[in-house]
TIBADREN-548836 format. One record per residue (C-alpha): y, z, x. Coordinates in nm, 2 decimals. Last residue first. Example, Ala and Ser with C-alpha at 12.3 -4.5 7.8 and 13.67 -1.06 7.14 Angstrom:
<lumvexs>
+--------+--------+--------+
|      y |      z |      x |
+--------+--------+--------+
|  -0.11 |   0.71 |   1.37 |
|  -0.45 |   0.78 |   1.23 |
+--------+--------+--------+
</lumvexs>
This chain:
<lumvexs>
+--------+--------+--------+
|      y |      z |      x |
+--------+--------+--------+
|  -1.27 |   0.83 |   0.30 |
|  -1.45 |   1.21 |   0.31 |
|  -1.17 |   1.50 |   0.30 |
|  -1.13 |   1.75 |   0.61 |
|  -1.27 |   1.59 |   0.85 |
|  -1.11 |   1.29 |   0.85 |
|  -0.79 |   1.47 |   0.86 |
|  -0.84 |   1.70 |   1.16 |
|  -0.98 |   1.33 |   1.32 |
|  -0.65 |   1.25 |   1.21 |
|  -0.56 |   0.95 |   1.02 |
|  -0.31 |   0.65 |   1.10 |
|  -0.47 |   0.37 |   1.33 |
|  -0.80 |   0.41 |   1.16 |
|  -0.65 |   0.47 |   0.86 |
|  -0.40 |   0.12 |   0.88 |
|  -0.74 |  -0.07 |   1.01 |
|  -0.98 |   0.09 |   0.69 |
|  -0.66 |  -0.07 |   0.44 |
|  -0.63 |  -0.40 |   0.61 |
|  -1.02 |  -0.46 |   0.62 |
|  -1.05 |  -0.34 |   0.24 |
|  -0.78 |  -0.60 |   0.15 |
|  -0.93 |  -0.84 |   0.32 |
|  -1.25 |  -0.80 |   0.13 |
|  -1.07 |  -0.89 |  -0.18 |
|  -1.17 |  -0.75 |  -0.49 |
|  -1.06 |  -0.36 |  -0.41 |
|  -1.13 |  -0.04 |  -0.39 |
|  -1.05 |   0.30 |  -0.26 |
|  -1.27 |   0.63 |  -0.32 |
|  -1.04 |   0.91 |  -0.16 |
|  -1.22 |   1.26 |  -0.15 |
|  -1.06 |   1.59 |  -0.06 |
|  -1.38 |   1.88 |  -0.01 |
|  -1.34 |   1.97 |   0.30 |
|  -1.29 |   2.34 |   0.25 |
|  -0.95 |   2.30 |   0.50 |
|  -0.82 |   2.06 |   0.23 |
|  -0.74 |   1.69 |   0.25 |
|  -0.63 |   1.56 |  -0.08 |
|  -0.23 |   1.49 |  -0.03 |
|  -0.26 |   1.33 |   0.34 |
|  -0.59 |   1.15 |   0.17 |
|  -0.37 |   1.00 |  -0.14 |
|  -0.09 |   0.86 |   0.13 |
|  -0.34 |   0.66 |   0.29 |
|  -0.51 |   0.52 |   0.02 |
|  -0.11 |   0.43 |  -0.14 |
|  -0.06 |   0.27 |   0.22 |
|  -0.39 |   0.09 |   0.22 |
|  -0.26 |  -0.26 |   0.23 |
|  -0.40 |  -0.32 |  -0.11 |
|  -0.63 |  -0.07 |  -0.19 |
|  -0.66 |  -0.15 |  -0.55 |
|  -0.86 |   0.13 |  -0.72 |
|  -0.72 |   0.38 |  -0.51 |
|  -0.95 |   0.65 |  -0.69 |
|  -0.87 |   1.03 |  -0.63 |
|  -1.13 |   1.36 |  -0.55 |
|  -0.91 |   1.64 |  -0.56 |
|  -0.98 |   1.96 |  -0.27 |
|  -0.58 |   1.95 |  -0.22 |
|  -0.39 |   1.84 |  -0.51 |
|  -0.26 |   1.54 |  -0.66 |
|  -0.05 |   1.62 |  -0.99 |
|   0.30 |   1.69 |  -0.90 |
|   0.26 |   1.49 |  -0.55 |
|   0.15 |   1.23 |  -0.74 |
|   0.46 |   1.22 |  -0.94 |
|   0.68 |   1.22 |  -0.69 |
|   0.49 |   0.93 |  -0.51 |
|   0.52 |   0.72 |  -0.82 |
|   0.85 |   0.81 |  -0.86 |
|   0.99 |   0.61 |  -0.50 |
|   0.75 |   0.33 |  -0.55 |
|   0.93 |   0.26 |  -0.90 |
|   1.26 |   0.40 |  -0.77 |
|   1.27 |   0.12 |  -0.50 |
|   1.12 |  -0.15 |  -0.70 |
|   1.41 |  -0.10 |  -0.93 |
|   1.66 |  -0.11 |  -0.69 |
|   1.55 |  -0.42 |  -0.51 |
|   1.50 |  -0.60 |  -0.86 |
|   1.87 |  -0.50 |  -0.98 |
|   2.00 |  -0.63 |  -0.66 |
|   1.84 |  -0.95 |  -0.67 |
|   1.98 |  -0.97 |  -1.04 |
|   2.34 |  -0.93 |  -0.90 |
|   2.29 |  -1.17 |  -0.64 |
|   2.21 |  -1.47 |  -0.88 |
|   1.97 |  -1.55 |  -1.15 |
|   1.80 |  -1.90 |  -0.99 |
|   1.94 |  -1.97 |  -0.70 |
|   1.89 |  -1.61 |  -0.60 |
|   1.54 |  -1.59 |  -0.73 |
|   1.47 |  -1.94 |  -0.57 |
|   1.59 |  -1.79 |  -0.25 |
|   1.40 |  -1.51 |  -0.24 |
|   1.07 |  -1.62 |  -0.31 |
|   1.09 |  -1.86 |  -0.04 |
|   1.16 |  -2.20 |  -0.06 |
|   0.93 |  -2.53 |  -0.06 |
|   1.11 |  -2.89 |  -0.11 |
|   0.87 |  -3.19 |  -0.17 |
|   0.97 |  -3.50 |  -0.10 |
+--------+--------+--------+
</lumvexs>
């Protein structure tokens, strides 16, 4: 018989609750910085690579902090799975301005 669990549950067999916890809150800071430190260093008018797109939250996110009223924001995302790059163009279709679209070049 072969006995399939989730990620979750073979962590918390595995190290415990406290170790979960530890993960969740890392992860959380992780994500949390690297958006601070973007912000310190992305500008409006900068041209920025997404080089793994993803779901196309970190593209998304890059083209609210490049967009300028001179037009000249670029996002360049990539990725090796073509899914990826669906996911990512669906998320800025649904999430992007036509303000916003205009004023950098996805």
């Amino acid at each position: 018989m072969i006995l399939l669990k989730t990620l979750d549950d073979f962590l918390h067999e595995c190290f415990g609750f406290e170790f979960l916890l530890i993960l969740l809150v890392f992860f959380f800071f992780f994500f949390y910085k690297k958006f601070r430190i973007w912000k310190r260093v992305v500008q409006n008018g900068d041209t920025v690579i997404d080089a793994t797109c993803g779901n196309g939250y970190d593209t998304l996110a890059m083209l609210k902090m490049v967009a300028d009223e001179l037009g000249r924001g670029r996002v360049y995302g990539m990725d090796i799975q073509g899914d990826a790059l669906k996911r990512t163009s669906s998320l800025l279709d649904e999430s992007v301005t036509l303000k916003e679209v205009i004023l950098s070049r996805i």
